[in-house]
C-alpha positions as CSV (number, residue, x, y, z in Angstrom):
1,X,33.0,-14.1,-17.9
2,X,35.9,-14.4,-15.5
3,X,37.6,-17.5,-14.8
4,X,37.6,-18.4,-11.3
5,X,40.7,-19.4,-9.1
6,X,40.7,-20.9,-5.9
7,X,43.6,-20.2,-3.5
8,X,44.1,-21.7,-0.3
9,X,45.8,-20.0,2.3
10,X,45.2,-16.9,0.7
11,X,45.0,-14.6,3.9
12,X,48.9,-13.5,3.7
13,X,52.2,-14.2,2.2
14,X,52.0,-15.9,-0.8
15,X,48.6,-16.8,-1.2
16,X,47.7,-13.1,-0.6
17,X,49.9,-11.8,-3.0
18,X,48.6,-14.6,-5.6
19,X,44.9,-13.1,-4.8
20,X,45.5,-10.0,-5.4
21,X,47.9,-10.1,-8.4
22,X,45.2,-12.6,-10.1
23,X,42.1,-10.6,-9.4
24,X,44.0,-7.5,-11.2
25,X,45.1,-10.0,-14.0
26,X,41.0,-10.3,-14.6
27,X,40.3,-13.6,-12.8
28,X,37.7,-14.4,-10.5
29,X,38.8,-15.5,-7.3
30,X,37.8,-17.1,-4.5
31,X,40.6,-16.4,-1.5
32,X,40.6,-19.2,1.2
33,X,42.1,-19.2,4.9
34,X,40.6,-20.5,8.3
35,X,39.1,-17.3,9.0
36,X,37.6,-15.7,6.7
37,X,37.1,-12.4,9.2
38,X,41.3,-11.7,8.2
39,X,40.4,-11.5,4.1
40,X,37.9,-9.2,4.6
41,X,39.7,-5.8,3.2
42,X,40.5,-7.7,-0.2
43,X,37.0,-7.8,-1.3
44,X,37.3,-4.1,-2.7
45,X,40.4,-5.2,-4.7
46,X,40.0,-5.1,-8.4
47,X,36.6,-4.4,-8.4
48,X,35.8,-6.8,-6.3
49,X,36.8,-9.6,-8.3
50,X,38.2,-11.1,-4.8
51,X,35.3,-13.6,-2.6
52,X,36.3,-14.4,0.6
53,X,35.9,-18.1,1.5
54,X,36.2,-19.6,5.1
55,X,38.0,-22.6,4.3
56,X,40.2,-25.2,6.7
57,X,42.1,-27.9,4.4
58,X,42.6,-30.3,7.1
59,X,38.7,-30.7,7.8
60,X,36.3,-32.3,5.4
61,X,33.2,-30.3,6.6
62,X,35.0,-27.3,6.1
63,X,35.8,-28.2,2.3
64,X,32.9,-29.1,1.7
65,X,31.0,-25.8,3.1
66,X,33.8,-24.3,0.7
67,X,32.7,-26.0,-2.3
68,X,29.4,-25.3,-1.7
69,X,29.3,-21.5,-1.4
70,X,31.4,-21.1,-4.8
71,X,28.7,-23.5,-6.3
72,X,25.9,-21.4,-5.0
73,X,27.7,-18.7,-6.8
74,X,27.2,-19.7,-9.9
75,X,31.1,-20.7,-10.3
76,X,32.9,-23.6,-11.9
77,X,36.5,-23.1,-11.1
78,X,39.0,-22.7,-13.9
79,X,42.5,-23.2,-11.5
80,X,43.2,-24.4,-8.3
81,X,46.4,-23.2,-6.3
82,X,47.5,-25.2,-3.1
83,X,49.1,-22.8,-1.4
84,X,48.3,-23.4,2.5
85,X,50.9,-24.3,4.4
86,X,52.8,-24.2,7.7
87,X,56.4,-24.9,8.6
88,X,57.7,-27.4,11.6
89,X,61.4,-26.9,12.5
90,X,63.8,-28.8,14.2
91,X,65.6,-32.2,14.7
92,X,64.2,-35.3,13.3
93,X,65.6,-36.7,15.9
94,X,63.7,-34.6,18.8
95,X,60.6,-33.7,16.7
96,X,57.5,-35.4,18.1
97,X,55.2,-37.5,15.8
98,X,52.0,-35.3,16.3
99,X,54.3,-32.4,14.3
100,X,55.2,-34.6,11.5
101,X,51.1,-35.5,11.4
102,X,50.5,-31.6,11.8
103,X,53.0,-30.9,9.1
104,X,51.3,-34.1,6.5
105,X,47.4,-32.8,7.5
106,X,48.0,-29.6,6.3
107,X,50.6,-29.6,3.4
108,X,50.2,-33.0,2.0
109,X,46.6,-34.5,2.9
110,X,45.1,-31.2,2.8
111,X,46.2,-30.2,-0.8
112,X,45.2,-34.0,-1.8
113,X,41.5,-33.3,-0.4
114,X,41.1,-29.8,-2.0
115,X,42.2,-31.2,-5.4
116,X,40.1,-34.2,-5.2
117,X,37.4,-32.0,-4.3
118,X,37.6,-29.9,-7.3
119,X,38.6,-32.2,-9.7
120,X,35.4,-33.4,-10.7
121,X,33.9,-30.1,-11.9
122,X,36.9,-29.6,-14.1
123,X,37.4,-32.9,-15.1
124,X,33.4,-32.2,-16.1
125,X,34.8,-28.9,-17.7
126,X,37.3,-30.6,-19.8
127,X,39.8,-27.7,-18.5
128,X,41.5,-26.7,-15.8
129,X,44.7,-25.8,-14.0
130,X,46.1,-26.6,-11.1
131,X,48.8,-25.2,-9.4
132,X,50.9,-26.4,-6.1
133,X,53.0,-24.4,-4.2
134,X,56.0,-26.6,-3.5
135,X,59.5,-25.6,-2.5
136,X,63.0,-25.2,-3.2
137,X,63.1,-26.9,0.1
138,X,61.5,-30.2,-2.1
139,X,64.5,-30.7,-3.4
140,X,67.5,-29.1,-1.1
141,X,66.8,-30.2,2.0
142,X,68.5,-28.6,4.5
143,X,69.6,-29.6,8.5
144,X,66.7,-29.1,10.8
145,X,63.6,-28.3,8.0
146,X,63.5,-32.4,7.1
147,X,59.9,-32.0,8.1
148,X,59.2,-29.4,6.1
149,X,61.1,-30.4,3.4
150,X,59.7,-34.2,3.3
151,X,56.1,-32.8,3.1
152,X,57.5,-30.3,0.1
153,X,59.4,-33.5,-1.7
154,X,55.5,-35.4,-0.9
155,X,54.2,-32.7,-3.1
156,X,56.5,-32.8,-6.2
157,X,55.6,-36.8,-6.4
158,X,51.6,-35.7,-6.3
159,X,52.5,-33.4,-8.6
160,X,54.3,-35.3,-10.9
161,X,51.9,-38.3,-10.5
162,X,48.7,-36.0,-11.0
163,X,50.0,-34.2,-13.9
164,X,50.2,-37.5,-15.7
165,X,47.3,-38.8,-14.4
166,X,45.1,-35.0,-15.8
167,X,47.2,-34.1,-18.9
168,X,44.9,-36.9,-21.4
169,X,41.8,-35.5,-19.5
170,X,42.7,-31.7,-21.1
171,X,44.0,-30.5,-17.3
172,X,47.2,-29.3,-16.5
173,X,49.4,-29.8,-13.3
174,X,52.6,-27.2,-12.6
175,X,54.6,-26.9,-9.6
176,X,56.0,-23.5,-8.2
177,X,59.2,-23.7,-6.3
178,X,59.8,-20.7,-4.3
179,X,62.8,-20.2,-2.2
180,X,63.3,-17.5,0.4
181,X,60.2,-15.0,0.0
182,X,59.8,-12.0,2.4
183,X,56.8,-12.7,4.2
184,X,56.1,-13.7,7.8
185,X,57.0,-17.1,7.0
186,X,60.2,-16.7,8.2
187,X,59.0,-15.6,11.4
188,X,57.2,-18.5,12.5
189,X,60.2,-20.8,11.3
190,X,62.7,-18.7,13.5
191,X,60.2,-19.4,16.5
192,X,59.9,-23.2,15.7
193,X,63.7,-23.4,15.5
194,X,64.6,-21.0,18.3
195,X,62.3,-23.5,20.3
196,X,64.7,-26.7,20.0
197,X,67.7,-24.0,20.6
198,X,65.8,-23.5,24.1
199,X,65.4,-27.0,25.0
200,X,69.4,-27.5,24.3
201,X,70.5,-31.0,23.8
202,X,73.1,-32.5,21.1
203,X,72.1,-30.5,18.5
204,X,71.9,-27.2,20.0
205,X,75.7,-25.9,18.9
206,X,74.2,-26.4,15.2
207,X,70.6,-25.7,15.7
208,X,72.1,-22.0,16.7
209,X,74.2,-21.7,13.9
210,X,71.8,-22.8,11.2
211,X,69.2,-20.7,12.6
212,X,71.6,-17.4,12.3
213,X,72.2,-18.2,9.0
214,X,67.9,-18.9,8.6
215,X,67.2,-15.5,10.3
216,X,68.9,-13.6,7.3
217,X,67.0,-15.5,4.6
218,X,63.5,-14.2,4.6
219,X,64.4,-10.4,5.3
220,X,66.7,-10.0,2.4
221,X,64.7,-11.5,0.0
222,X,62.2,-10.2,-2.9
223,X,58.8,-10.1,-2.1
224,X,55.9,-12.6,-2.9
225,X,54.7,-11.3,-6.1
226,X,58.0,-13.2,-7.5
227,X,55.7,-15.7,-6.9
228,X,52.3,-14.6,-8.1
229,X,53.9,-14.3,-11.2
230,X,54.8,-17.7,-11.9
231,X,51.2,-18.7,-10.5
232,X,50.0,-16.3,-13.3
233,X,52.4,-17.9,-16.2
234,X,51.4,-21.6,-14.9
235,X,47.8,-20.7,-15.1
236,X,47.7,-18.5,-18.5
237,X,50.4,-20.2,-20.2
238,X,49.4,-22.4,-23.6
239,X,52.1,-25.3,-22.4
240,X,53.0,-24.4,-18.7
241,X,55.4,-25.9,-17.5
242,X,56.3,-28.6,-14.8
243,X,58.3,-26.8,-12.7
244,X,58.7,-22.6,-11.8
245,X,61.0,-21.9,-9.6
246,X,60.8,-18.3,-7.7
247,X,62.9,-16.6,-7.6
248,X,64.6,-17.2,-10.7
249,X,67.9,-16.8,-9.2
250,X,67.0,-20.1,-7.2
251,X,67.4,-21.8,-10.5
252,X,70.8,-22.2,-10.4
253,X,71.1,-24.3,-7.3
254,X,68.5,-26.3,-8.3
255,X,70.5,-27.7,-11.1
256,X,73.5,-28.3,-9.2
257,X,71.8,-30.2,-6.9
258,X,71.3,-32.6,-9.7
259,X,74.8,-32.4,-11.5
260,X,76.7,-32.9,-8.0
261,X,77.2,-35.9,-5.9
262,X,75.5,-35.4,-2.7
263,X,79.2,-35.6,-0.9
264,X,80.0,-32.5,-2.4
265,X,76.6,-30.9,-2.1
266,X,76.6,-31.4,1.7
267,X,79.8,-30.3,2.2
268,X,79.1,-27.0,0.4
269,X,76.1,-26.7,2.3
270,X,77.4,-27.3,5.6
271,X,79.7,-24.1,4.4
272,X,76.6,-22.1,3.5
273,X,74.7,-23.0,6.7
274,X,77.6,-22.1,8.9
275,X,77.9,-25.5,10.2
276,X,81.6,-26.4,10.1
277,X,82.3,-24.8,13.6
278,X,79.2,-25.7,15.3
279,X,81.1,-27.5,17.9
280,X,82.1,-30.9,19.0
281,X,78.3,-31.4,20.9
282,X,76.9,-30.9,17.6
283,X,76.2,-34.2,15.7
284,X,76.8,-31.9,12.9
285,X,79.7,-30.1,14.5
286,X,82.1,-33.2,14.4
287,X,84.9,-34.1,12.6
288,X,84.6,-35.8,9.3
């Protein structure tokens, strides 16, 4: 029989890609988004190794409806991969706190509820993978994504902390990384930053620059299958490891980040963002 994957978020970027690439790979798998309406054409794919399930992280109901329907198909689940996610831009600063709850409900909280949800059929198992969908982001943080990027550094800790917690249990934790990916992503990052741009203030001079420099991530970068890949090798993979970073050519400043002091990283990334002549109303515009 197949072994069955569940992937949240599965209706686009990443999580579509993962779906698809799986399913061809020869797993069973069970693609989740809000609306289950949108992952309607990927039930052909691969024979129809793809099930569509309506599934909202954030609310209990809706996990447990989830769980219920792949029980009533006769599936225990093999993997796991925490892939829903959304993105809130902008200023700590001028961020409101019902974003930063947004941003926890759906990337922290709701990958802890989904996991604990599943856990106890694989624990039951005595196998099982789970895979989170993290974020170069988890560990470079850059101006204007700190809520994004706090919610991705919340995940490595869970990670870390429920790898160690499974591994004597015969289950296995890994973390994917993945830096720019071309999917629409980007786009609704452009909108949340263009947002605080509109509403002007001290840092608008920066927010303008960094988000020029943002614009030309996404676009110019490889596709999300880089991803499905390392999904693939952290879920087939005899000793998987911790960390997969995607793509590979993100590796690199990964490791500098942890050879360099951070004086020196943020001066080179104040280079990189195009924030040295962001002007004198720019908090991060002024003189040194």
């Amino acid at each position: 029989m197949h072994q069955s994957i569940l992937i949240t978020g599965a209706s686009s970027g990443i999580g579509e890609a993962c779906a698809v690439h799986l399913a061809h790979k020869g797993f069973r798998i069970y693609a989740a988004a809000r609306r289950a309406e949108k992952l309607r054409e990927l039930e052909g794919v691969a024979g129809g190794r793809i099930t569509p399930v309506a599934l909202d992280v954030t609310d209990e109901g809706s996990v447990e409806k989830a769980m219920a329907q792949i029980k009533d198909d006769g599936a225990t689940l093999f993997g796991l991969v925490n892939n829903a996610g959304i993105s809130v831009m902008g200023p700590i600063e001028d961020t409101p706190i019902d974003d930063w709850r947004r941003q926890y409900e759906t990337n922290v909280f709701g990958l802890v509820r989904i996991t604990q949800a599943v856990l106890p059929q694989m624990r039951a198992a005595g196998r099982g993978r789970i895979v989170n969908i993290g974020s170069v982001a988890g560990r470079i943080a850059a101006p204007f994504q700190g809520v994004y990027a706090s919610s991705k550094h919340a995940v490595e800790g869970i990670s870390d902390s429920l790898r160690r917690e499974l591994e004597p249990l015969g289950l296995k934790v890994s973390l994917v990384r993945p830096g720019f990916i071309n999917t629409p992503f980007g786009e609704q990052e452009q909108y949340e930053l263009q947002k605080h741009v509109d509403a002007g203030g001290p840092y608008a001079d920066a927010l303008r620059a960094f988000k020029l420099w943002h614009a030309k991530g996404h676009p110019s970068a490889p596709g999300p299958n880089v991803v499905a890949e390392a999904v693939h090798a952290a879920l087939t993979a005899e000793r998987p490891h911790s960390r997969y970073t995607a793509p590979m050519s993100n590796a690199g400043s990964l490791a500098l980040r942890n050879l360099l002091p951070s004086a020196i990283t943020d001066r080179m990334l104040k280079r990189i963002f195009g924030l040295e002549g962001a002007g004198k109303n720019s908090t991060l515009g002024e003189k040194e």
